[in-house]
C-alpha positions in Angstrom: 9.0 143.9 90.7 8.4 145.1 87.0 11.1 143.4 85.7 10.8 140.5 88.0 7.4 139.8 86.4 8.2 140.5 83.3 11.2 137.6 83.3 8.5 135.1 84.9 5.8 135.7 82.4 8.2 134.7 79.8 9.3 132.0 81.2 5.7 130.8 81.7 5.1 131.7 78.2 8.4 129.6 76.9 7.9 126.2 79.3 4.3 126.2 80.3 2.2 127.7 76.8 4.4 126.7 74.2 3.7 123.1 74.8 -0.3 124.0 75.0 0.2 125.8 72.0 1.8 122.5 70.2 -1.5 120.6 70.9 -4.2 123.6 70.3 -2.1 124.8 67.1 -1.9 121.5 65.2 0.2 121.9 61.8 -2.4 122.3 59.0 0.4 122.1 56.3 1.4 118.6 55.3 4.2 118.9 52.9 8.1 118.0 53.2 9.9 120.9 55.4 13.5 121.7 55.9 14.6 122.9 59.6 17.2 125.4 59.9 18.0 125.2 63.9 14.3 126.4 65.0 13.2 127.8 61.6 10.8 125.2 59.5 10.5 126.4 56.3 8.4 124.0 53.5 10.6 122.4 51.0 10.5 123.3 46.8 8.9 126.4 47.8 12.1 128.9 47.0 14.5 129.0 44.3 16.8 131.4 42.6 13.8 134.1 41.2 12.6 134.1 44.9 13.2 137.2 47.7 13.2 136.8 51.5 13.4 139.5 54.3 14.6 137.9 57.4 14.7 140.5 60.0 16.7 140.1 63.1 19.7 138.1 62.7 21.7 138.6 65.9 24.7 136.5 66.1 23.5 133.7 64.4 22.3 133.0 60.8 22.1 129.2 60.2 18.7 130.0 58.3 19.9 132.8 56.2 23.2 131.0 55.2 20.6 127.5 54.2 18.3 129.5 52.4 21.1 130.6 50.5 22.8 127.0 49.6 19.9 125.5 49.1 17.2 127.7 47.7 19.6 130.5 45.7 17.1 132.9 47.1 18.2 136.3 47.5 18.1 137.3 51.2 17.9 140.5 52.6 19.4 140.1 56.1 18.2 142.6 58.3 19.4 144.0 61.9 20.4 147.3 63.0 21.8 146.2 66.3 25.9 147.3 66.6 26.5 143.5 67.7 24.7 142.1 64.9 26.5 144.7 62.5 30.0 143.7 63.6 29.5 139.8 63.4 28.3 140.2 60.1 30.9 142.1 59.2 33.7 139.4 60.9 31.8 137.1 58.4 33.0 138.6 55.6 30.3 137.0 53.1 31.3 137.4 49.7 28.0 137.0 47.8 26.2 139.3 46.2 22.5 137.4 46.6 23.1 137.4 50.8 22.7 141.4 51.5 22.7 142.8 55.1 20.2 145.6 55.7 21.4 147.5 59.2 17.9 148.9 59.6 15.0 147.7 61.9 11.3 146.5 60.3 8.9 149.1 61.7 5.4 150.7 60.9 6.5 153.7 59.6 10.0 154.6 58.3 11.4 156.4 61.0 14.2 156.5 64.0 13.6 154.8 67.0 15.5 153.7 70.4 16.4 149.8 70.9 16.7 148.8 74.6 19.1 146.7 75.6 18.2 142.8 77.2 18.9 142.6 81.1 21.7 140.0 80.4 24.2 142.2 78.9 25.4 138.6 77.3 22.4 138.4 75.3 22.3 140.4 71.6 19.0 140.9 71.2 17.5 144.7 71.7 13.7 145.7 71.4 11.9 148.7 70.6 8.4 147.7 72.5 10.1 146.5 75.9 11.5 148.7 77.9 13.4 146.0 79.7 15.1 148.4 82.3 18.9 147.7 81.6 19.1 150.8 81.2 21.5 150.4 77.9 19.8 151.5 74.7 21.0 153.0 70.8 18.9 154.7 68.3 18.4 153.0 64.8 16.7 153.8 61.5 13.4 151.6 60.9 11.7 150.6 57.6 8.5 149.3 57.0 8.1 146.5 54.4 6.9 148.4 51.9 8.9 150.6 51.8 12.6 148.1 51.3 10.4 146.8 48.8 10.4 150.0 47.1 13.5 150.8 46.9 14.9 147.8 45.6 12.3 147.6 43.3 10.3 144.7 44.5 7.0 143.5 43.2 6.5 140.3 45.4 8.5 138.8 48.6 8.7 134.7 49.2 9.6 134.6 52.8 9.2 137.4 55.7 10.9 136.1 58.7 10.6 137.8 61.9 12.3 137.7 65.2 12.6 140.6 66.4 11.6 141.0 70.2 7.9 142.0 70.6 7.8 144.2 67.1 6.5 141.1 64.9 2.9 142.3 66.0 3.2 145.8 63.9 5.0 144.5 61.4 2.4 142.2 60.8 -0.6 144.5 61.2 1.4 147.1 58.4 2.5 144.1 55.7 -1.8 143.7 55.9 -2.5 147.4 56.1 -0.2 147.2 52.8 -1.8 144.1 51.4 1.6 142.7 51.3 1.2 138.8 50.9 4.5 136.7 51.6 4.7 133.3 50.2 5.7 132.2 53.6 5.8 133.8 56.8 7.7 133.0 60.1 7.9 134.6 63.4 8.2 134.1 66.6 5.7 135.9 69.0 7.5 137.6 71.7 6.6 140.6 73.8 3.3 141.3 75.7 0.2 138.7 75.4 2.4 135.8 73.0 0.0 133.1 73.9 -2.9 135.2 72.9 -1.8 136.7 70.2 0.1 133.1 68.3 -3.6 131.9 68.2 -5.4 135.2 66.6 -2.9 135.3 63.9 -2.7 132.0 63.3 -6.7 131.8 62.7 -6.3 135.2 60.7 -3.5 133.6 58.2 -5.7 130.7 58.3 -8.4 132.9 56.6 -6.2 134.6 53.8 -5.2 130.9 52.5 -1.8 130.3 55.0 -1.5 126.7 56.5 0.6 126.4 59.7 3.9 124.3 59.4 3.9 123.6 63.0 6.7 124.4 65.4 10.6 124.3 65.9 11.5 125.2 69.1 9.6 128.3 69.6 9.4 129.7 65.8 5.9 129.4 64.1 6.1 129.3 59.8 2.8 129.8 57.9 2.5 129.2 54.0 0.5 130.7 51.6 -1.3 127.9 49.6 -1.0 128.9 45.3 
């Protein structure tokens, strides 16, 4: 039944609070955005000096290859899951300014275990949902501040999350850090979504962000200058 409930809470989140999210989280940033599938990300914003961590890219990176042709921002693609890995890798990118990353964004740098989605169709892993597939690997994690570090890093224009429930402690460390992206974009997955799309939205609101609205089910704040 834990697993059962689990799968109806998020599709109750997905089909019945998304859409009362849209009208109680009205976009408080007016400007021009581009969309990259469900990732709005304000226009003019990036350009070739700019940096961007987009953690967990899956089997898809329409917003990572965009960012590229369109900004010239260096991107820092990271995933650590084996699927993800190999698809980049069929990719063959050859450009130095798009650089995979096959480590997780964590709290701490350390080594923790991804489990495996219950459709064994699906890419996606999570370190905070045990979601009872009973498939799993172990991966090395980063925090923020630390890939900064070590490729000496002094600022960062976009943090994009979505990463399967970790976006909460990711988010709770870049502040720990006083880490201030330009722009930041997530999707809230995991336990409490609802709940916790409208805390952190009123939080960025406080350090100066402005909400961009939706696209599908992604959320993008911006940092006013």
């Amino acid at each position: 039944m834990g697993a059962l409930h689990r799968r109806f809470e998020s599709r109750m989140y997905w089909h019945v609070k998304r859409p009362i999210l849209d009208r109680v989280l009205r976009p408080t940033y007016d400007g021009p955005v581009d969309t990259y599938r469900f990732w709005r990300i304000p226009r003019g914003r990036l350009d070739a000096s700019s940096v961007c961590f987009c953690a967990g890219v899956g089997e898809e990176i329409e917003l990572e290859r965009g960012l590229r042709r369109d900004t010239d921002a260096i991107v820092y693609a990271l995933d650590p899951t084996p699927r993800a890995i190999a698809f980049i890798d069929r990719l063959g990118i050859d450009d130095d300014r798009f650089r995979f990353v096959p480590v997780g964004l964590w709290n701490e740098d350390t080594t923790l275990r991804f489990h495996a989605p219950h459709n064994p169709a699906d890419v996606s892993h999570s370190i905070v949902t045990q979601q009872d597939s009973g498939s799993h690997f172990d991966a090395p994690c980063r925090t923020v501040r630390s890939l900064m570090t070590e490729y000496g890093l002094d600022r960062l224009d976009l943090l994009k999350m979505n990463i399967e429930g970790a976006e909460e402690a990711i988010l709770k460390s870049i502040v720990a850090d006083d880490i201030r992206p330009g722009m930041i974009a997530v999707t809230f997955e995991g336990e409490r979504p609802f709940r916790r799309a409208l805390q952190w939205t009123k939080y960025f609101a406080s350090r100066g962000y402005r909400h961009c609205g939706f696209s599908s089910w992604s959320m993008t704040y911006v940092r006013e200058p």
